[in-house]
C-alpha positions as CSV (number, residue, x, y, z in Angstrom):
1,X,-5.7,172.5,-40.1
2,X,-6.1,173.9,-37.2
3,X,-10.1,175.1,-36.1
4,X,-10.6,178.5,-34.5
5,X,-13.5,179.2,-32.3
6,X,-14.3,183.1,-30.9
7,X,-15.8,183.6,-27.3
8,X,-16.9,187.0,-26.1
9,X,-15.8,187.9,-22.9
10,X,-17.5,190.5,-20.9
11,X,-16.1,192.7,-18.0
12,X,-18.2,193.9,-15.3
13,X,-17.8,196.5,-12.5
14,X,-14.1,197.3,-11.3
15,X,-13.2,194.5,-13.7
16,X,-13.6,196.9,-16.5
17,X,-11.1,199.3,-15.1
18,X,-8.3,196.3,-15.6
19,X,-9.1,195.9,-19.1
20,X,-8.6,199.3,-20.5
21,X,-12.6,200.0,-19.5
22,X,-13.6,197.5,-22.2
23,X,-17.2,196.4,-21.8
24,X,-16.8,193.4,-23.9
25,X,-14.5,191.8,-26.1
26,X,-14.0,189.2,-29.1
27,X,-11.3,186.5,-28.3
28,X,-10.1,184.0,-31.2
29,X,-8.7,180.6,-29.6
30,X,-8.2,177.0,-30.6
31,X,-10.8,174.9,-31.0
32,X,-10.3,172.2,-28.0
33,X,-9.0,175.8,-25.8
34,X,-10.9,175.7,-22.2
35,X,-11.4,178.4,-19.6
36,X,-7.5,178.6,-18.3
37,X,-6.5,178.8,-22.3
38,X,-8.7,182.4,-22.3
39,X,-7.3,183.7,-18.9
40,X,-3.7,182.8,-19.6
41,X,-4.4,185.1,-22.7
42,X,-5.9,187.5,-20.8
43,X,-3.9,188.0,-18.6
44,X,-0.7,188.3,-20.9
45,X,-2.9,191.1,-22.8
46,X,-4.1,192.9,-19.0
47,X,-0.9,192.2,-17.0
48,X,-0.3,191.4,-13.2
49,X,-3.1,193.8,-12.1
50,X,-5.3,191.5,-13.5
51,X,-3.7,188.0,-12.8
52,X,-4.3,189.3,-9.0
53,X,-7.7,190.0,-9.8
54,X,-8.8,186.7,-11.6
55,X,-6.9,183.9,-10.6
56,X,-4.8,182.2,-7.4
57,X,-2.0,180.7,-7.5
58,X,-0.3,178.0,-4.6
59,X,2.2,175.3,-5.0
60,X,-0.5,172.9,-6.0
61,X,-2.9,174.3,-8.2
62,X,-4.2,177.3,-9.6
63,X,-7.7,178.2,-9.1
64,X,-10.1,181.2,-9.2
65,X,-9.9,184.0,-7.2
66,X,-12.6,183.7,-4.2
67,X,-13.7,187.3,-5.5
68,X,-14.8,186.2,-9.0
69,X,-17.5,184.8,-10.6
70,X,-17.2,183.4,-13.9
71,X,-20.3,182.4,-16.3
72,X,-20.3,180.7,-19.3
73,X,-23.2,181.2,-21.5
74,X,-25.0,182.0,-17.8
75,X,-24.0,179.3,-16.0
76,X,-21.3,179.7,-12.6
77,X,-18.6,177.8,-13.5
78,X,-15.7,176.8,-11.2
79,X,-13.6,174.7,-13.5
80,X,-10.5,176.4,-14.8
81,X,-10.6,173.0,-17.5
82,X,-14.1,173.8,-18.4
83,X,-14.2,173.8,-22.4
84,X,-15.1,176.7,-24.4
85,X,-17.1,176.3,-27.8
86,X,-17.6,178.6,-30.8
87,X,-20.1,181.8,-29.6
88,X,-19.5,181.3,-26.0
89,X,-20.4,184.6,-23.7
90,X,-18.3,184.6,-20.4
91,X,-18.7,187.1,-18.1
92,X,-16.6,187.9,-15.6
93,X,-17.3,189.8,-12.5
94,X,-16.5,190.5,-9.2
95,X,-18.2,188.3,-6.2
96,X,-20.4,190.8,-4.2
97,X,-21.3,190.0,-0.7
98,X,-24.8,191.2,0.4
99,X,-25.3,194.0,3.1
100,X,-26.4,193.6,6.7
């Protein structure tokens, strides 16, 4: 029998305006799913607008886009493989750059 685990994403600045102006949102997934598992699924849900927005893509690998920042539970993480567990929080939002 398969194990299902839910995550709560959350969408911050412009990123909200890709997801239908959703705030937050409840995702079921596999247990075993990591970090590329929830985007794929995302982005089949939000569409290209989004892809462009969250991920890059080259003939090698695909990796975050240098414009996001992704937290799990708080913590930056980097590593599309990262594992999610039951009652994760990731956040995504947009990397802002300070002023002069």
């Amino acid at each position: 029998m398969i194990r299902i685990i839910q995550v709560t994403v959350k969408y911050f600045a412009y990123l909200r305006g890709l997801v239908r102006d959703k705030r937050e949102e409840t995702v079921n997934l596999e247990d075993g799913a990591r970090l590329i598992d929830l985007l794929n699924i995302l982005i089949k849900k939000y569409g290209k607008k989004f892809q462009e927005n969250i991920i890059k893509r080259n003939e090698k690998e695909v990796s975050l886009s240098d414009n996001i920042i992704v937290l799990i539970n708080g913590k930056s993480v980097e590593d599309l493989n990262t594992l999610l567990k039951d009652k994760d929080i990731i956040a995504l939002m947009p990397f802002l750059s300070g002023g002069s």
